[in-house]
C-alpha positions as CSV (number, residue, x, y, z in Angstrom):
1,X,-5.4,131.3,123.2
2,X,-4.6,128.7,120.3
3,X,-5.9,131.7,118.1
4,X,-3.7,134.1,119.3
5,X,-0.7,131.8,119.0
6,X,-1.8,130.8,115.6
7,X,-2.0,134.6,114.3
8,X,1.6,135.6,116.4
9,X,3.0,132.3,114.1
10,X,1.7,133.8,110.8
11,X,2.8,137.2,111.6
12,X,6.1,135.9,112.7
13,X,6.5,134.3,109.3
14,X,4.9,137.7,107.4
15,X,8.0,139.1,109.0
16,X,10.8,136.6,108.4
17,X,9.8,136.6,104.3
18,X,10.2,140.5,104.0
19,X,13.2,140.3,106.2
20,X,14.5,138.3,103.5
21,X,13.5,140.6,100.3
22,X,14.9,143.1,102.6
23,X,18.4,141.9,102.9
24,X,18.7,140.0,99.4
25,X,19.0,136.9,101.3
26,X,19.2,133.9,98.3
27,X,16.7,130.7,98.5
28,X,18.7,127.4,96.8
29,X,17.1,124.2,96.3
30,X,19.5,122.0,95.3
31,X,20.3,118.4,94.8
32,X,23.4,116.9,95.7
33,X,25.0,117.3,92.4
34,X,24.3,120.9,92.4
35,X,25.7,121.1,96.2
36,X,28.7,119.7,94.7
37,X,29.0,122.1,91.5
38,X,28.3,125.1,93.9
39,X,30.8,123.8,96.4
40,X,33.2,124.0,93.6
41,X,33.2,127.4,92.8
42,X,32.7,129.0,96.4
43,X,34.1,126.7,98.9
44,X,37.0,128.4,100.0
45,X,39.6,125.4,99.8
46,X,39.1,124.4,96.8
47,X,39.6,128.0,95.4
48,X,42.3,128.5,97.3
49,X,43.8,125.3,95.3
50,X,42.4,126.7,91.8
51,X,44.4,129.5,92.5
52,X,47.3,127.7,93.3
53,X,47.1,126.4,89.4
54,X,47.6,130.1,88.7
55,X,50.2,130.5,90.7
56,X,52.0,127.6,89.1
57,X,51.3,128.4,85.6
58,X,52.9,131.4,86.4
59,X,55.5,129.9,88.3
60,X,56.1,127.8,85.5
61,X,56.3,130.9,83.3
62,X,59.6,132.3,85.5
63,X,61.3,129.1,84.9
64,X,60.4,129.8,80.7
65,X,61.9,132.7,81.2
66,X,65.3,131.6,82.2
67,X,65.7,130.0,79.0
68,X,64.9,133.0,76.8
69,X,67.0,135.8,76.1
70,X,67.3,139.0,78.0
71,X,67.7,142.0,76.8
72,X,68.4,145.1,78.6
73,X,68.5,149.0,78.0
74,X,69.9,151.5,80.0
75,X,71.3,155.3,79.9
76,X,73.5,156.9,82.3
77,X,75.0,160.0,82.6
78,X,77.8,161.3,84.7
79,X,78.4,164.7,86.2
80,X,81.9,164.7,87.7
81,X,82.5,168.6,89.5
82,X,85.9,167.7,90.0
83,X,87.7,165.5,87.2
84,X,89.8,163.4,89.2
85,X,93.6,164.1,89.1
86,X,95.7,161.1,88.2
87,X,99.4,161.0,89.3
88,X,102.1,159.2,86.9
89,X,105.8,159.4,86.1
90,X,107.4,162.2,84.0
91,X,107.7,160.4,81.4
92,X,107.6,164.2,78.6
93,X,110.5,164.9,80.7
94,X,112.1,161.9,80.0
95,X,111.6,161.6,76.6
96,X,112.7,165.5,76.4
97,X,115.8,164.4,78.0
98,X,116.6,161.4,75.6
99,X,116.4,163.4,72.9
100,X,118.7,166.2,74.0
101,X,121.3,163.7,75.4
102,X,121.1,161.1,71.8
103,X,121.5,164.6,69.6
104,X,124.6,165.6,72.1
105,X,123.1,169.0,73.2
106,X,125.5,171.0,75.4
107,X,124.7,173.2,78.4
108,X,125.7,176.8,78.6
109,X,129.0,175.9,79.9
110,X,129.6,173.5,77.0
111,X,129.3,170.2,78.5
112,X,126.9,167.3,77.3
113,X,123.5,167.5,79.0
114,X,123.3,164.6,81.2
115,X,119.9,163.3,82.1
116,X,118.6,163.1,86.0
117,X,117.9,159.8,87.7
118,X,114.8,160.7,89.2
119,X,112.2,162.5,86.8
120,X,109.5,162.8,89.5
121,X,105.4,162.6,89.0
122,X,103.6,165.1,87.0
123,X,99.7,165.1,88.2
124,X,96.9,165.7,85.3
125,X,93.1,165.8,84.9
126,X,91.7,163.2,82.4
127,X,88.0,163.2,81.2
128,X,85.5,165.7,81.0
129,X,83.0,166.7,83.5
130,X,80.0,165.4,81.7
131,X,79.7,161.6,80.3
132,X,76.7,159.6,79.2
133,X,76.2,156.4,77.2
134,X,73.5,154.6,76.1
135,X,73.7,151.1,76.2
136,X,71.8,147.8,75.1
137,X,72.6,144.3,76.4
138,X,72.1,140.9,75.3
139,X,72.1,137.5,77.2
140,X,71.4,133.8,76.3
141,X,71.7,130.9,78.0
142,X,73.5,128.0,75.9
143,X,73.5,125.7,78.0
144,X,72.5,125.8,81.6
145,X,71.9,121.9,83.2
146,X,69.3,123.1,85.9
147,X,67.4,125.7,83.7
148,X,66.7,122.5,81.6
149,X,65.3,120.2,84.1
150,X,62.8,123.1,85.1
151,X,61.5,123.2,81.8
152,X,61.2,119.5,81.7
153,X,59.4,119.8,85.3
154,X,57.2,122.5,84.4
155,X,54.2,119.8,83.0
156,X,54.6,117.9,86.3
157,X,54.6,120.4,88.4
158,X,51.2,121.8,86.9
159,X,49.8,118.1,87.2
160,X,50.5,118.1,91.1
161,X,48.8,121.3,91.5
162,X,45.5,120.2,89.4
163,X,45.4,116.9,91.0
164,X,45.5,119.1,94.1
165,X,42.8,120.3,93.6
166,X,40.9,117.1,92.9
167,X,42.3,115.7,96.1
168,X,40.9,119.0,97.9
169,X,37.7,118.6,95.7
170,X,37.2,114.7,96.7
171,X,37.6,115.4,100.6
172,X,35.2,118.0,100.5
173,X,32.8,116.0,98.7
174,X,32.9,113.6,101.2
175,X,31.8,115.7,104.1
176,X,29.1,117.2,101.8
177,X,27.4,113.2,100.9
178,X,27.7,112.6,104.7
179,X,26.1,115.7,105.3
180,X,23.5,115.9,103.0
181,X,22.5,112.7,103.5
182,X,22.3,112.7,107.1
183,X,20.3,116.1,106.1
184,X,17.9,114.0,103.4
185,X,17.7,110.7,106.4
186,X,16.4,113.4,108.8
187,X,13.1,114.2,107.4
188,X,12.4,110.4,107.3
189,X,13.1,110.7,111.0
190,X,11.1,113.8,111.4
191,X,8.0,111.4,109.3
192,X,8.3,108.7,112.0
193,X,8.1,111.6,114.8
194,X,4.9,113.2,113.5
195,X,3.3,109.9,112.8
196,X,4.3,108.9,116.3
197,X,2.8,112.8,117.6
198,X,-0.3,112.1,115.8
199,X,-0.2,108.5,117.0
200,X,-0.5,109.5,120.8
201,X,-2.6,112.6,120.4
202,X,-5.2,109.9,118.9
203,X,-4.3,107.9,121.6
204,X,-5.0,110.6,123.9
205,X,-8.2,111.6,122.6
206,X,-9.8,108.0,123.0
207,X,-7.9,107.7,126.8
208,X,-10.0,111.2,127.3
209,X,-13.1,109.7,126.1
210,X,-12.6,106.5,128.3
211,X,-12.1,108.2,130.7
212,X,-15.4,110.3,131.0
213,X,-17.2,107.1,130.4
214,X,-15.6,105.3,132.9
215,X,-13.2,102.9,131.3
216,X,-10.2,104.1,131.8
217,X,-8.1,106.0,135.0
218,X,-7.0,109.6,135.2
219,X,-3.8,107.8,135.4
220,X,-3.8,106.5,132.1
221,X,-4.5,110.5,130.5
222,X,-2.1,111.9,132.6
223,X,0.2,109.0,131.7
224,X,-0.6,109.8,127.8
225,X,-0.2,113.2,128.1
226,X,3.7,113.2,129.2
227,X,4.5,110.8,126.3
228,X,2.4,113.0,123.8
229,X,4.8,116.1,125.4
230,X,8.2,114.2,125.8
231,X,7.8,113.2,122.2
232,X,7.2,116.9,121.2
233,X,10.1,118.1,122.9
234,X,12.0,115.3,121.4
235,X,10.9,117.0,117.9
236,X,12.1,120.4,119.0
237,X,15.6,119.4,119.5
238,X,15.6,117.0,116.1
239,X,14.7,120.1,113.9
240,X,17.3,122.0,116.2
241,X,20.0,119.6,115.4
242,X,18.7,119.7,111.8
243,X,19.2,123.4,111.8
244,X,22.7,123.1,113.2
245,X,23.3,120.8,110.0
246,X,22.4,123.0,108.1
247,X,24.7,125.5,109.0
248,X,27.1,123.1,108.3
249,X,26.7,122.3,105.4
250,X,26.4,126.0,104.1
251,X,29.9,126.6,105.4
252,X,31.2,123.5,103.6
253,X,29.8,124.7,100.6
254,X,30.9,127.9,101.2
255,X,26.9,129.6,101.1
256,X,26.0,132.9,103.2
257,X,24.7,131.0,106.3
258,X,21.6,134.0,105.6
259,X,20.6,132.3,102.3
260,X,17.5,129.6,102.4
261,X,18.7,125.9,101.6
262,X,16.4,123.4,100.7
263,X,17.7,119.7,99.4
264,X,15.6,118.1,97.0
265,X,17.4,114.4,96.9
266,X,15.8,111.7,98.4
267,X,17.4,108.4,99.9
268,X,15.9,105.3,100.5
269,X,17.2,101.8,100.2
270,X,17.2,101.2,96.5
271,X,19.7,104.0,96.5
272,X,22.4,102.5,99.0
273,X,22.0,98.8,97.9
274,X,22.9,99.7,94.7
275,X,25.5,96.0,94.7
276,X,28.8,98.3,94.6
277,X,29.5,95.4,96.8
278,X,29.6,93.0,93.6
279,X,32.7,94.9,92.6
280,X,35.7,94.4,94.9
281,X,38.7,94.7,92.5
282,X,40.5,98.1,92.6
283,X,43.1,99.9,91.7
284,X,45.8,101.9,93.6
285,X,46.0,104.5,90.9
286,X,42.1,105.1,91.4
287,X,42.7,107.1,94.5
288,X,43.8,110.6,93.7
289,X,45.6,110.8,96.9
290,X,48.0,108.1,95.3
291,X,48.1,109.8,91.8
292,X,49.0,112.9,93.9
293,X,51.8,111.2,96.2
294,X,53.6,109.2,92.5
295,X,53.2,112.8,91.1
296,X,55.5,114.0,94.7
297,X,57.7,111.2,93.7
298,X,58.2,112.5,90.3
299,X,58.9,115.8,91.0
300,X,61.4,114.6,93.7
301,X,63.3,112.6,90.9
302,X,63.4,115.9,88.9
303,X,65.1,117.8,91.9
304,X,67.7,114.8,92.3
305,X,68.6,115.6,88.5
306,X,68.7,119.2,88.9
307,X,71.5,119.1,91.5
308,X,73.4,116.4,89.6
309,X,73.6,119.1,86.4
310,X,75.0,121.5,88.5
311,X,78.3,119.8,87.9
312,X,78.5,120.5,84.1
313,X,79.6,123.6,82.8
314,X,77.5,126.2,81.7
315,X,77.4,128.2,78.3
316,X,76.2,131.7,77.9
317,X,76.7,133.9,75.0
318,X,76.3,137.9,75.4
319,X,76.4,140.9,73.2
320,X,76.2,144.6,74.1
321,X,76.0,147.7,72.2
322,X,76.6,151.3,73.0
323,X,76.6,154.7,72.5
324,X,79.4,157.1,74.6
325,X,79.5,160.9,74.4
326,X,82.0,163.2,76.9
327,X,81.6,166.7,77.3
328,X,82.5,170.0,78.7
329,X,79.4,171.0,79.6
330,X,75.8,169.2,79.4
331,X,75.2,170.0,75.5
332,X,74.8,166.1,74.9
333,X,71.8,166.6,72.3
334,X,73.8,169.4,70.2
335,X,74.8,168.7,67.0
336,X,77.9,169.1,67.1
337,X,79.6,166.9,69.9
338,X,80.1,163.2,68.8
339,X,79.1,159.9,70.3
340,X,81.2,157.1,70.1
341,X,80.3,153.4,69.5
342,X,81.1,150.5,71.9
343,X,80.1,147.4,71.4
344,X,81.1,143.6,72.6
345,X,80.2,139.9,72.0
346,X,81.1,137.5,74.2
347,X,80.8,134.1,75.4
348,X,81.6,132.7,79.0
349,X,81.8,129.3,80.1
350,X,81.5,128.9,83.7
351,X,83.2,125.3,84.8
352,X,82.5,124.6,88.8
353,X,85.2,123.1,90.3
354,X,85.3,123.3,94.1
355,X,82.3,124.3,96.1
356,X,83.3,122.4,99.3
357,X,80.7,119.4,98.8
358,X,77.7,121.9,98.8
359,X,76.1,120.3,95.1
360,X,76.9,116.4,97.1
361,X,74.9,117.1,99.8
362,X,72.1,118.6,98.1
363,X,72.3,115.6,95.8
364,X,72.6,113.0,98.9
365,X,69.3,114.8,100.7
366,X,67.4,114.9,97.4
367,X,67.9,111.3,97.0
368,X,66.5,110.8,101.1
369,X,63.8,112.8,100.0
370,X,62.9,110.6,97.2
371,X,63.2,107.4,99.3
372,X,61.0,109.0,101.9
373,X,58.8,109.8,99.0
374,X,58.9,105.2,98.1
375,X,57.9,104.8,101.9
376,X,55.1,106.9,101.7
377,X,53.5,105.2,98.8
378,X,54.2,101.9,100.3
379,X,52.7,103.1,103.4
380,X,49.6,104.6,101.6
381,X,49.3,101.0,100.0
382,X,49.4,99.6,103.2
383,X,46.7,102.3,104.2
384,X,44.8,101.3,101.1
385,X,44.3,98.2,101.3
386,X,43.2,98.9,105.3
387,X,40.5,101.6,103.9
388,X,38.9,98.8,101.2
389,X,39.0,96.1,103.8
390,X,37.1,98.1,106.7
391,X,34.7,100.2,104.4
392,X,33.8,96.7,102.9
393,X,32.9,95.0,106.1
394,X,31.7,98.3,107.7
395,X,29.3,98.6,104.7
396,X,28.2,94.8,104.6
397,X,27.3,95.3,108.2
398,X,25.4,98.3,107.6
399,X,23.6,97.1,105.4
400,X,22.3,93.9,107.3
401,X,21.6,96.2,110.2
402,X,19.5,98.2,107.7
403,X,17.6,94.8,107.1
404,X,17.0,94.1,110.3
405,X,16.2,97.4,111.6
406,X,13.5,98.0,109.1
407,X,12.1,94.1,109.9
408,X,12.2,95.2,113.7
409,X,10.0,98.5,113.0
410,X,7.4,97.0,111.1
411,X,7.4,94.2,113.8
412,X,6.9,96.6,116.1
413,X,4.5,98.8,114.5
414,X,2.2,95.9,114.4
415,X,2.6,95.2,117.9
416,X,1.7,98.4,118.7
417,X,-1.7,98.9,116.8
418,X,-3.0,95.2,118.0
419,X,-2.0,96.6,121.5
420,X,-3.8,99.5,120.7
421,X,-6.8,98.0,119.1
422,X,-7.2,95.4,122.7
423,X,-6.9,98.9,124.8
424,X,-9.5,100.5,123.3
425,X,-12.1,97.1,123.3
426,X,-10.8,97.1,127.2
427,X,-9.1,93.7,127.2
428,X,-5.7,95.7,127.3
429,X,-3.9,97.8,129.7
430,X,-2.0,101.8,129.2
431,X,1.2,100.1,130.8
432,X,1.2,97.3,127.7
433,X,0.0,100.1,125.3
434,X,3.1,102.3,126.7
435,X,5.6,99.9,126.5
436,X,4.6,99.3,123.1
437,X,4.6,102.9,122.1
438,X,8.2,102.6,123.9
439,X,9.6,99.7,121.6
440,X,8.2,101.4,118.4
441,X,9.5,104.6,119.1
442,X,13.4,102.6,119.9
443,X,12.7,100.4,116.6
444,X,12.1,103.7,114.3
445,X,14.9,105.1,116.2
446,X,17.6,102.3,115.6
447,X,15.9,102.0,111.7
448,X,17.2,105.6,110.7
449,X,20.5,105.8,112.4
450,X,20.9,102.5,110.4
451,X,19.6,104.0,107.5
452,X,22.5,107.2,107.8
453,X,25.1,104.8,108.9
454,X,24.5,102.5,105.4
455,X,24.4,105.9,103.9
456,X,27.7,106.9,105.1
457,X,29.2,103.3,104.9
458,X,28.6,103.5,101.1
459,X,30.4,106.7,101.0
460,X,33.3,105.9,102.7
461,X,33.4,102.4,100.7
462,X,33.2,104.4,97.5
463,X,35.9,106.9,98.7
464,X,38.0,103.8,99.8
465,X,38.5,102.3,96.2
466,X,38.8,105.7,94.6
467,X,35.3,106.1,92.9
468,X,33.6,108.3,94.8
């Protein structure tokens, strides 16, 4: 039977490494600086906030823009199928009339032509049916308050989106050292497992043999046995749970959850007591979520100027050039017709005056905004200071814990094998052997969640004072 299961296991695995050549799946072994680098470019948040930089730089390009000059082509052309008729006064009769009536012209019955009162309206078409012109404009801004402070903005702007993404970057890395390493603390809790496995199969095998000779109950095997399988079952779910973190930690690295991980980093003690405890002096400015809240504040002060330089005037100069051609009929590329030159310069100063208290109020919320803005980063001070203070107790404890933890399992470990070695000369009992087993398997348990929560303690210490 243990053949069979042996040769279904191997055949299983044949299966699972073609499956793999099959699909293209990719096998990574990785450290936690490569996790990092390859977090970078696929974790989905961060290049979500890489292409926000793009989006900026070309944001910032728009507000360049503004500032140069446009220039603008166009040709139209005009069919009109019925000129339209334009009424106006007589003005050929009048004139007619002035002239016969200043000369002293008679009528036929010889008396001086006298001029009406009322010439009337004579209608008339004016223009042709076809028209087209050709046209090229010029504009430049001289002097346009808000169009300025957007160029001075445009550096800042770029700044809060890079330091974006180091603020996306730095909470992802987080979440990858906390998982990694409770990934990396794992197998040291897998060790302890199989020593304990091959512990109580040993243990097992010389409770079978005292049995058959007499020294020992079927009690005791029995007894033996159900640790031996509670312990394998307990195995089962710890590489389950492993798997599960796995999975995890492909998704924050943004990794087909098909590909093969393996982490090649090792923690041990050396690693986490590495005195980052020596150094408690820090800096506000090393945490990029502060950088990225002053860089807020900055920005907010540019928006506040904006809206005050909306009450100066602003200057813009213009030019235009064109070519106009009217005709009977559409001949507009012959020869002979003529095209007529129009052109224009101008410049146009635009003084705001009254715009019912619209640029105030902008003004007066810009400036909330901005204090909002103050309380925030005296809040995240506040906040700050909160984060150092806990991380450094929380990591001070931890660390004791780990020192105590790791005394407690070797204490126990060497209660267990002279337990062990008085049960097998017969001078000890399976219940004393058991509840040694018991406090060994509780020590080793309590030694690595001590060892993740010192590993995670230094993280979050290191992320408090900004040099993670």
């Amino acid at each position: 039977m243990k053949q069979k299961l042996m040769i279904l296991l191997f055949i299983t695995m044949g299966s699972s490494i073609v499956l793999k050549a099959q699909t293209g799946e990719g096998i990574h072994a990785f450290s936690l600086q490569q996790c990092l680098e390859y977090a970078h470019k696929n974790n989905a948040q961060i290049k979500n906030a890489l292409l926000n930089v793009q989006i900026q730089q070309q944001i910032n390009r728009g507000v360049t823009s503004a500032a140069l000059p446009q220039l603008n082509g166009g040709i139209n052309t005009n069919y009109y199928p019925n000129v339209a008729v334009q009424s106006f006064p007589n003005f050929i009769a009048a004139a007619t009339y002035g002239v016969l009536v200043q000369e002293g012209v008679k009528n036929g019955a010889g008396n001086p032509i006298v001029a009406p009162s009322d010439f009337g309206y004579v209608q008339a078409q004016f223009g042709t049916p076809y028209n087209a012109t050709a046209s090229v404009a010029l504009s430049q801004i001289l002097f346009d308050g808000q169009v300025f402070v957007g160029l001075q903005a445009r550096s800042t702007s770029m700044q809060y989106q890079q330091k974006n993404v180091e603020v996306t970057e730095e909470n992802i890395k987080a979440n990858i050292y906390k998982v990694y390493y409770q990934l990396v603390v794992s197998k040291t809790q897998v060790a302890l497992l199989d020593a304990n496995i091959e512990r109580l199969q040993k243990l097992l095998h010389d409770t079978q043999e005292m049995y058959k000779n007499g020294f020992a109950e079927k009690l005791d095997v029995d007894k033996t046995s159900v640790q031996l399988a509670n312990l394998q079952t307990e195995k089962q779910k710890t590489l389950n749970s492993i798997a599960v973190g796995y999975l995890g930690l492909k998704i924050l690295l943004g990794m087909p959850v098909k590909d093969s991980l393996v982490l090649t980093d090792n923690i041990n003690e050396d690693v986490i007591k590495d005195n980052i405890l020596n150094d408690t002096a820090y800096q506000y400015t090393n945490r990029k979520d502060f950088q990225y809240l002053q860089l807020v504040k900055k920005l907010n002060q540019y928006n506040v100027k904006r809206y005050q330089m909306s009450y100066l005037p602003t200057v813009t100069l213009s030019g235009s050039f064109a070519k106009q051609a009217y005709r009977s009929q559409f001949n507009f590329f012959d020869k002979k017709g003529d095209w007529f030159t129009a052109s224009a310069i101008g410049l146009n100063i635009s003084v705001p005056l009254f715009d019912g208290f619209s640029k105030d109020s902008k003004i007066k919320q810009s400036r909330l905004e901005l204090k909002q803005t103050d309380n925030s980063l005296d809040a995240l001070k506040l906040s700050i200071d909160n984060d150092v203070k806990t991380a450094q107790l929380n990591f001070a404890t931890a660390l004791e814990t780990l020192d105590f933890q790791k005394k407690n399992m070797q204490l126990a470990e060497t209660v267990y094998n002279q337990t062990k070695k008085k049960y097998e000369v017969g001078t000890g009992s399976n219940t004393e052997i058991t509840a040694a087993e018991t406090d060994l398997k509780t020590a080793q348990t309590n030694y690595v969640n001590a060892l993740y929560d010192a590993a995670i303690a230094r993280v979050d210490y290191l992320k408090a004072i900004g040099k993670l």
